[in-house]
N, C-alpha and C positions, 0 to 999 in steps of 0.2 A: 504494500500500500504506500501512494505515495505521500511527502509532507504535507503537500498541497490539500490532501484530502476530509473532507470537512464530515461526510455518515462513515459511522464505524466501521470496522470490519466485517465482511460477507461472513465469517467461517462458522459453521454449522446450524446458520441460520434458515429456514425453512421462509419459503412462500406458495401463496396459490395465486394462481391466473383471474383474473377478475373480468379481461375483457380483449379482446381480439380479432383483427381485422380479417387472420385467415377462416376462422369459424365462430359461430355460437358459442360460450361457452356456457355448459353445464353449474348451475351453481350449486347442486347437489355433489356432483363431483367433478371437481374441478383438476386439470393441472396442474400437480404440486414437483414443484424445485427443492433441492438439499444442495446448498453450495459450502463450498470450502474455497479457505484464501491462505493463501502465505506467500511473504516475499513479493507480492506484486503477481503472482498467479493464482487463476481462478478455473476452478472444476465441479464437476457437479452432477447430477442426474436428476430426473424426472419421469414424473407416468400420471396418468389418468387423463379423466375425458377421452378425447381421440386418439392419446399416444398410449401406447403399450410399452413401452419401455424409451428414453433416450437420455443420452449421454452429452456435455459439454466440456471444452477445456478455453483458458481465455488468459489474458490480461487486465489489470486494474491500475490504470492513470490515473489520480484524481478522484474525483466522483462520477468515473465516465469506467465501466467495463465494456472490452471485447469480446466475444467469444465465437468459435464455430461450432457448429453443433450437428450430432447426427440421430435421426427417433425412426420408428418404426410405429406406421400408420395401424389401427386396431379395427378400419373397414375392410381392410385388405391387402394388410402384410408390407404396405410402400414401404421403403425406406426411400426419409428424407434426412436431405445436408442442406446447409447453409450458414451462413455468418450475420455479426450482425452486432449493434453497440448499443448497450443501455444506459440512458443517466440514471442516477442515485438521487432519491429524492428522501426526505423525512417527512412524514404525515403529521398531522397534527397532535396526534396521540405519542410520537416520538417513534413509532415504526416504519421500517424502510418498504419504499416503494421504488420497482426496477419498471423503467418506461422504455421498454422497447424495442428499436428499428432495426429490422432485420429484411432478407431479402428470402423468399421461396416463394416455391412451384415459378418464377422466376419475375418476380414482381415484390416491391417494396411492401412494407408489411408494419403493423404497430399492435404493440398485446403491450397492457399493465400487467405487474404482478406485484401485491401486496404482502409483505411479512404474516408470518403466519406468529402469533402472539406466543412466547413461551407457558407451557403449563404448569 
């Protein structure tokens, strides 16, 4: 992580999907993220809603992460890649929010994803 960076560390904080330009999302069961940080790298995985399993690995600038990513579609087995940058945001209740911008199925793209609150 770098100096510059003003939301805390990603590492083993959990989020879910709230909203996303490539589908609907499920608010029953949503897309949940588990990221981990160290050093300025960023990893992770994910599943639910439309994905059945995917993986991420990236970089962290700032309050800005990279990452590329690869998931496996759960209508019928796709496997998708792509890349793609999210700002760091803090919400008003002090939980982080990842906003976004990525490129698939080969067109720009925007999903939130909201911290999921410790239990």
């Amino acid at each position: 992580m770098s100096a510059t960076a003003t939301i805390p560390s990603l590492d083993g904080r959990r989020f879910r999907m709230v909203s996303s330009t490539t589908s609907a999302v499920d608010p029953e069961a949503p897309s949940e993220f588990t990221y981990w940080e160290r050093d300025g790298a960023i990893w992770g995985d994910y599943h639910g809603d439309t994905v059945t399993f995917g993986r991420f690995v990236g970089t962290r600038t700032g309050d800005s992460i990279w990452v590329s990513f690869v998931h496996v579609l759960v209508a019928d087995g796709t496997v998708v890649i792509g890349e793609g940058e999210s700002e760091l945001e803090l919400t008003d209740d002090g939980l982080i929010r990842l906003v976004e911008h990525y490129e698939m199925h080969g067109a720009p793209q925007l999903s939130v994803c909201e911290e999921i609150p410790a239990r």
